[in-house]
N, CA, C and O atoms as a CHARMM CRD file, in Angstrom:
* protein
*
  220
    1    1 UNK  N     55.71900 316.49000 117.69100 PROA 1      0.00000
    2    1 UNK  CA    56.65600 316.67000 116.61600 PROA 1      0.00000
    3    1 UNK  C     57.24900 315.31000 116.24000 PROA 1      0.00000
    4    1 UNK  O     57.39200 314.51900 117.17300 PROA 1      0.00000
    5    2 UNK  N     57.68700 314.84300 114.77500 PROA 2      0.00000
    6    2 UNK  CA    57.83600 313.95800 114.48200 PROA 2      0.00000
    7    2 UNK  C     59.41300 314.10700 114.88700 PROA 2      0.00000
    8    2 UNK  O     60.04300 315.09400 115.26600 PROA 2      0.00000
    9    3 UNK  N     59.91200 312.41500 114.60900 PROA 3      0.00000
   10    3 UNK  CA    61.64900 312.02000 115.28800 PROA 3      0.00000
   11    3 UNK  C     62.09100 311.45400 114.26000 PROA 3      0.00000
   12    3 UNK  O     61.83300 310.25000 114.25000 PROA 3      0.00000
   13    4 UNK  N     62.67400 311.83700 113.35300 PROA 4      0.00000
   14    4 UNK  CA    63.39200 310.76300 112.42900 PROA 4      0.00000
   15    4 UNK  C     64.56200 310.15100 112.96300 PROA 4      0.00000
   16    4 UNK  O     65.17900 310.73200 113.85500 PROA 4      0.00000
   17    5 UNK  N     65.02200 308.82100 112.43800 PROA 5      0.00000
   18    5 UNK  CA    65.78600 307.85000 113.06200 PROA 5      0.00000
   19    5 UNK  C     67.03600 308.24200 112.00300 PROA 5      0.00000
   20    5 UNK  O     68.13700 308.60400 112.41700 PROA 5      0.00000
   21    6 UNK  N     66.71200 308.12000 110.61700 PROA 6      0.00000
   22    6 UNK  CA    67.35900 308.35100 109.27200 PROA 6      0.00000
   23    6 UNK  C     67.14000 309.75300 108.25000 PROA 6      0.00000
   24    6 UNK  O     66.06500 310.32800 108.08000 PROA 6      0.00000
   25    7 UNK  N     68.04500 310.00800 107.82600 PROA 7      0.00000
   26    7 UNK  CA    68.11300 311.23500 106.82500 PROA 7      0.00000
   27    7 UNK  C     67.21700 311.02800 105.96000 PROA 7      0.00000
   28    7 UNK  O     67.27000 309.95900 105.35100 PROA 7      0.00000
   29    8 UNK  N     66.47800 311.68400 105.74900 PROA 8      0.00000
   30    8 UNK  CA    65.02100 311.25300 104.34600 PROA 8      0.00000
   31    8 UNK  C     65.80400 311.96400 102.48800 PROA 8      0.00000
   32    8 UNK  O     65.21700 312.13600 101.42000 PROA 8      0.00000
   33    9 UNK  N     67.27100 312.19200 102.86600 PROA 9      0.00000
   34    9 UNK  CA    67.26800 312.52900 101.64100 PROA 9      0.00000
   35    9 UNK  C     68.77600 310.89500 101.81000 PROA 9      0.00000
   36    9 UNK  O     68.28200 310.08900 101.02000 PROA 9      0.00000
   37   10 UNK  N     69.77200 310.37400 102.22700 PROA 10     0.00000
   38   10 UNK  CA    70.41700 309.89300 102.28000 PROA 10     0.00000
   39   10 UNK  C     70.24800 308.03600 103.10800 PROA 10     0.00000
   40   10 UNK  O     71.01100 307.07700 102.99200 PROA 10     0.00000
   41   11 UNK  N     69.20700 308.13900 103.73300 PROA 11     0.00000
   42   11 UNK  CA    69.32500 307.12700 104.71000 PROA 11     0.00000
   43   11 UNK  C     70.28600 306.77100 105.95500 PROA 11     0.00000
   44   11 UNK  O     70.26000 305.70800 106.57600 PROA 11     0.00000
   45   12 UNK  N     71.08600 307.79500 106.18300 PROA 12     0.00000
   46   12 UNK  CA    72.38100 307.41100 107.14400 PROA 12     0.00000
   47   12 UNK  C     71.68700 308.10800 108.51300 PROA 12     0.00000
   48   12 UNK  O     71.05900 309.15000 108.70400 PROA 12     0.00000
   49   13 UNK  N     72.06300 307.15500 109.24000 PROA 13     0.00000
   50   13 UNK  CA    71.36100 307.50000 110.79900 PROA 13     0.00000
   51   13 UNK  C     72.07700 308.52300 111.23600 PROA 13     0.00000
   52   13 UNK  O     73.24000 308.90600 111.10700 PROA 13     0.00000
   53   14 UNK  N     70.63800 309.05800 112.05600 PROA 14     0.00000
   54   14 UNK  CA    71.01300 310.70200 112.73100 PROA 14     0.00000
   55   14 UNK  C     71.31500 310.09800 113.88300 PROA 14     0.00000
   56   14 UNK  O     71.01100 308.99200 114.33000 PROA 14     0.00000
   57   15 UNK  N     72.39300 311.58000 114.58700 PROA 15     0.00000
   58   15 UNK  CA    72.70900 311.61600 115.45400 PROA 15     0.00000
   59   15 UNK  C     72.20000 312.20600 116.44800 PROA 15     0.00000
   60   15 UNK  O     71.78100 311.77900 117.52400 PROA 15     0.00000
   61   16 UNK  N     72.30400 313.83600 115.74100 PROA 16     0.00000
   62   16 UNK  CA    71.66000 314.82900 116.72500 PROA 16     0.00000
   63   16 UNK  C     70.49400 315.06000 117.00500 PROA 16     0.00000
   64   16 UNK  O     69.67200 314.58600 116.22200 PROA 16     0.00000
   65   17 UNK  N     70.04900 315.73100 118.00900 PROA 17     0.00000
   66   17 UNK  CA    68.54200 316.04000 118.17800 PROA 17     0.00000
   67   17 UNK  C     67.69300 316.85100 117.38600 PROA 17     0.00000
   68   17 UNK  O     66.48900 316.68900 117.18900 PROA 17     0.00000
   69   18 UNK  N     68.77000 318.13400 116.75900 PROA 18     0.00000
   70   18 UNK  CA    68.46600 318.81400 115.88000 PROA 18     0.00000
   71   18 UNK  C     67.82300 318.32100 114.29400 PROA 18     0.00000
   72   18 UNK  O     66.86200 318.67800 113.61300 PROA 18     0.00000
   73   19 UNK  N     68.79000 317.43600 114.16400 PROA 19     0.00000
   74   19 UNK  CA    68.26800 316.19400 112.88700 PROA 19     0.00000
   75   19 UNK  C     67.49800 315.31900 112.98600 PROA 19     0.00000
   76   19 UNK  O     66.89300 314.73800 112.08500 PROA 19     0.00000
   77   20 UNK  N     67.45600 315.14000 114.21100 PROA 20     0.00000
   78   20 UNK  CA    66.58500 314.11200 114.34200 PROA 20     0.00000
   79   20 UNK  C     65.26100 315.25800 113.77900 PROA 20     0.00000
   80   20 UNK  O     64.55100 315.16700 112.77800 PROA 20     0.00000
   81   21 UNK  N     65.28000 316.00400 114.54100 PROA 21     0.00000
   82   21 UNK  CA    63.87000 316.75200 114.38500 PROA 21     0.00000
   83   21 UNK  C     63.73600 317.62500 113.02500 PROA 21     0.00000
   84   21 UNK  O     62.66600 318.22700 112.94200 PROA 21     0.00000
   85   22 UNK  N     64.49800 317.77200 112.11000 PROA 22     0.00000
   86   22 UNK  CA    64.55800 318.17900 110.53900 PROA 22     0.00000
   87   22 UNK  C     64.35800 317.22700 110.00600 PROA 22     0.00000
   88   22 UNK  O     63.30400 317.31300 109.37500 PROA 22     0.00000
   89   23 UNK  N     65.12200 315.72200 109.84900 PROA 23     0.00000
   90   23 UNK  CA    64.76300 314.70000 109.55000 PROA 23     0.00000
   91   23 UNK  C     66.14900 314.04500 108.70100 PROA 23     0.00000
   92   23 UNK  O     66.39200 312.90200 108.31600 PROA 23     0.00000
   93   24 UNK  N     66.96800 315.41600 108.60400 PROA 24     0.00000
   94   24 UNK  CA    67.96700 315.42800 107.64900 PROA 24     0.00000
   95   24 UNK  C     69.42100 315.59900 108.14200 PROA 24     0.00000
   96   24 UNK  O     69.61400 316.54400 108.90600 PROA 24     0.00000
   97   25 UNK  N     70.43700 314.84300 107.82300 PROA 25     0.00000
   98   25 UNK  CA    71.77800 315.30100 108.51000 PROA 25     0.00000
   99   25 UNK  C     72.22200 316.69100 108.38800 PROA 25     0.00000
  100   25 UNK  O     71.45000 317.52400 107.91400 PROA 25     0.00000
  101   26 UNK  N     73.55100 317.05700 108.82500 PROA 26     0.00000
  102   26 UNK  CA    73.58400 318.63000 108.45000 PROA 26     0.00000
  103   26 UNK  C     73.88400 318.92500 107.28400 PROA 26     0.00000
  104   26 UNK  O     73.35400 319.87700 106.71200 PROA 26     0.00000
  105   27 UNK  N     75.19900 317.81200 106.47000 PROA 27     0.00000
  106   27 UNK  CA    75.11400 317.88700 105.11700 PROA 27     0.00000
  107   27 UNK  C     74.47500 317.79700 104.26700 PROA 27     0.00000
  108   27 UNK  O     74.51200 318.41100 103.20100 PROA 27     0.00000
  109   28 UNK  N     73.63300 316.82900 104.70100 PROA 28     0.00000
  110   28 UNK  CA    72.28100 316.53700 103.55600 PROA 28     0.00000
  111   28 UNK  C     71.61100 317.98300 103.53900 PROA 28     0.00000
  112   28 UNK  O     71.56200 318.70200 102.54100 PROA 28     0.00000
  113   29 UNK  N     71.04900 318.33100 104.92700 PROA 29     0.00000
  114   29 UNK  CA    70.34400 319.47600 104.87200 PROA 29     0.00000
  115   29 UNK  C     70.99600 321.45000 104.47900 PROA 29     0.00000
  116   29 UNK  O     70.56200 322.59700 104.58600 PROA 29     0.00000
  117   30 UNK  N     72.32100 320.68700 103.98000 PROA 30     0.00000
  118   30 UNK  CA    73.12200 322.33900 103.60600 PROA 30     0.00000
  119   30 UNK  C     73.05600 322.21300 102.17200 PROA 30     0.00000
  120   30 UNK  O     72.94100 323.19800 101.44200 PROA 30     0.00000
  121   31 UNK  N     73.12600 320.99100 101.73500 PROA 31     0.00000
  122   31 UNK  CA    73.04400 320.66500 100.46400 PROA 31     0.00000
  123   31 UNK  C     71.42500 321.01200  99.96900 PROA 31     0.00000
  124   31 UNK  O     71.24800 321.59100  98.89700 PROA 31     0.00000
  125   32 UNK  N     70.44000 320.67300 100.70500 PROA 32     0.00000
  126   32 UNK  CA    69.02600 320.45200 100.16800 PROA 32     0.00000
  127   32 UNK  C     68.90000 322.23800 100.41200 PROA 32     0.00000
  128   32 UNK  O     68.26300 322.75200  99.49300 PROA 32     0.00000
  129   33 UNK  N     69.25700 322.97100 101.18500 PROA 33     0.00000
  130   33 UNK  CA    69.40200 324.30800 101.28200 PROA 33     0.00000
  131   33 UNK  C     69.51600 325.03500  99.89500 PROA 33     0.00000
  132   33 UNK  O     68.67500 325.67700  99.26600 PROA 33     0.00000
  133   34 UNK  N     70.93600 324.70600  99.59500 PROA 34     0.00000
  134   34 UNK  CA    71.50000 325.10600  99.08700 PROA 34     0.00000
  135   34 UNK  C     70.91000 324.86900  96.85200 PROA 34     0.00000
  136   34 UNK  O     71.12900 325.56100  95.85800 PROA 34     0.00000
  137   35 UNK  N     70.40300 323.97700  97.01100 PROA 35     0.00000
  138   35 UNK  CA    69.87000 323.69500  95.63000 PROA 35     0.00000
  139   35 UNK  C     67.79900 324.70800  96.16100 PROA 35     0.00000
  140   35 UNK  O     67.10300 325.47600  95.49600 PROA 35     0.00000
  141   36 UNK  N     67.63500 324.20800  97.34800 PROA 36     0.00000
  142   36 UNK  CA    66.34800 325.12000  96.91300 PROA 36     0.00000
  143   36 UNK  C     66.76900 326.83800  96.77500 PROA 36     0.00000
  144   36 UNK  O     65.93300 327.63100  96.34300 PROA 36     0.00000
  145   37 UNK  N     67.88800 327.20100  97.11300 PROA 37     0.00000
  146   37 UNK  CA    68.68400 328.59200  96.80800 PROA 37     0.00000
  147   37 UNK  C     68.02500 328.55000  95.49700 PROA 37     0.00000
  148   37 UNK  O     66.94500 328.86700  95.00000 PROA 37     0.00000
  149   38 UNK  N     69.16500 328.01100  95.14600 PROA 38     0.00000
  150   38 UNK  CA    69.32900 327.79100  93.16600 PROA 38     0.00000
  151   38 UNK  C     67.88500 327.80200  92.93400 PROA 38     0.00000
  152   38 UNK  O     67.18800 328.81200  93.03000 PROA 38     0.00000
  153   39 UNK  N     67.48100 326.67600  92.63500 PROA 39     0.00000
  154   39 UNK  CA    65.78600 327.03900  92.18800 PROA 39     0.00000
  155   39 UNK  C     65.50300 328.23800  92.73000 PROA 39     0.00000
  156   39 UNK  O     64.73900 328.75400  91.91500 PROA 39     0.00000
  157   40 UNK  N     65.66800 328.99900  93.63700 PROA 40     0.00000
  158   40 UNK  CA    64.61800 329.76200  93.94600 PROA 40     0.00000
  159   40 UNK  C     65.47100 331.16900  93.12200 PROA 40     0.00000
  160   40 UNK  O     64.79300 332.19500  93.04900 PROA 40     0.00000
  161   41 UNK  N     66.42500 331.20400  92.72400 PROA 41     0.00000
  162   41 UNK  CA    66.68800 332.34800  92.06500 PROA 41     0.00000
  163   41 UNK  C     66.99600 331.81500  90.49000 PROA 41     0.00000
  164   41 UNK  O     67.80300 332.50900  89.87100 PROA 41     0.00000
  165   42 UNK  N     66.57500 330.94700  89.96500 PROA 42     0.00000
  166   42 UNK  CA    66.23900 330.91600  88.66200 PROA 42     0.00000
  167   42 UNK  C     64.83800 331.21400  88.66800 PROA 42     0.00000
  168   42 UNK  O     64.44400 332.10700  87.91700 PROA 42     0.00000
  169   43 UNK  N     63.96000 330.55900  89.45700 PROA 43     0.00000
  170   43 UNK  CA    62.67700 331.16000  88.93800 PROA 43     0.00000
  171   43 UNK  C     62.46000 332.89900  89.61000 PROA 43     0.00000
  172   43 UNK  O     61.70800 333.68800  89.03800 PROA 43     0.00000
  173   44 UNK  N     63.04100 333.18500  90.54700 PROA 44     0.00000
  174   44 UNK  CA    63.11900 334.85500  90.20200 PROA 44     0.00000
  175   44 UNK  C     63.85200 335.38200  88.95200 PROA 44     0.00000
  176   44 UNK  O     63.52000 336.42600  88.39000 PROA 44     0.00000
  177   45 UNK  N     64.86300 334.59800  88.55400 PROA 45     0.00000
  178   45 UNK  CA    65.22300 335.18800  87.61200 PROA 45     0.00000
  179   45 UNK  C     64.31300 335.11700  85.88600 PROA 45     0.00000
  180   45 UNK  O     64.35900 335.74400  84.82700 PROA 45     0.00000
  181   46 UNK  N     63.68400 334.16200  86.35700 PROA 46     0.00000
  182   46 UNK  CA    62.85300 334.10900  85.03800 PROA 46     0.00000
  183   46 UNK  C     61.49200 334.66500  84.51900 PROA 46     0.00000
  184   46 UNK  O     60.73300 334.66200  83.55100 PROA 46     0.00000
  185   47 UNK  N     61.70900 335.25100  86.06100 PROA 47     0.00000
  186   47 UNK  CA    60.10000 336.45400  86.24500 PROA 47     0.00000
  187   47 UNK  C     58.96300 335.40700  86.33700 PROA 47     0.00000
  188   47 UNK  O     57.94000 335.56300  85.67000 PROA 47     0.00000
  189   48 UNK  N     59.11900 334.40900  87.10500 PROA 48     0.00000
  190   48 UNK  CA    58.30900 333.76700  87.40200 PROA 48     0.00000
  191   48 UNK  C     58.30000 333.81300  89.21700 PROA 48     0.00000
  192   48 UNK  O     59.21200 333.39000  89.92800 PROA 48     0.00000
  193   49 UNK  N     56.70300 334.59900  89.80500 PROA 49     0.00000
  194   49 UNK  CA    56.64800 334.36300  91.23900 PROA 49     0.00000
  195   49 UNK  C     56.79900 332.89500  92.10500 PROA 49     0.00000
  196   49 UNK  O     56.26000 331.82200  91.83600 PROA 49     0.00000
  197   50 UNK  N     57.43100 333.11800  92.88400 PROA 50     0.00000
  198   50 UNK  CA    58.11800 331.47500  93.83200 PROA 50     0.00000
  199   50 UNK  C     56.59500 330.85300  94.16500 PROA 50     0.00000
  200   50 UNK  O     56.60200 329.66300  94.48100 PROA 50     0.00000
  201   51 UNK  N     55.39600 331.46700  94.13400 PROA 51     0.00000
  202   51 UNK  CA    54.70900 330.68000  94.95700 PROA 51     0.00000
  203   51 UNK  C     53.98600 329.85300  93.85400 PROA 51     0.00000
  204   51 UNK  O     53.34600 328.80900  93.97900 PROA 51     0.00000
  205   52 UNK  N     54.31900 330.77700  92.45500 PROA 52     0.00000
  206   52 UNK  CA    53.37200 329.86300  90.86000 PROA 52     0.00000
  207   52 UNK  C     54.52400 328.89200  90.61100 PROA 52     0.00000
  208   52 UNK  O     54.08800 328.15700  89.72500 PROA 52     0.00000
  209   53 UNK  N     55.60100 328.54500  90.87900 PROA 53     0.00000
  210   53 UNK  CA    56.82400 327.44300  90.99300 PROA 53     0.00000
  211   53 UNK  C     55.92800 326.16700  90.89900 PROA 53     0.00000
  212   53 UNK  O     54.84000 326.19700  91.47400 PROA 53     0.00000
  213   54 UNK  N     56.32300 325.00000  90.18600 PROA 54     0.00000
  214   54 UNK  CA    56.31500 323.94300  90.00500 PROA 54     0.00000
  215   54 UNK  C     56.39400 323.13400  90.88400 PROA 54     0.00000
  216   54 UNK  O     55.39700 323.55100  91.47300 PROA 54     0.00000
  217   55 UNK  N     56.72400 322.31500  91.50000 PROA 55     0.00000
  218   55 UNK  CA    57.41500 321.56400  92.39700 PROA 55     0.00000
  219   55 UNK  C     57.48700 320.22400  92.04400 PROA 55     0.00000
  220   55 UNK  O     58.08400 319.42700  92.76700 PROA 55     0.00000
């Protein structure tokens, strides 16, 4: 399993082991959560299936 040293969405060094191994701090990663939410219920809402999604 890979170890990140730094947040891949922020650059600020991890602490925990848990992040280390997501890659992402916890904020970064509640935040990056939290917007793939959003996308993911606009494109349900637009009657478009998540897996034909863009990216």
């Amino acid at each position: 399993m890979n170890s990140f040293h730094e947040c891949q969405k922020c650059g600020r060094p991890l602490k925990d082991e848990k992040s280390k191994e997501r890659g992402y701090g916890l904020k970064c990663w509640k935040k990056l959560n939290a917007e793939l939410d959003i996308n993911d219920r606009e494109v349900v809402e637009a009657g478009i299936p998540a897996e034909m999604k863009a990216e």
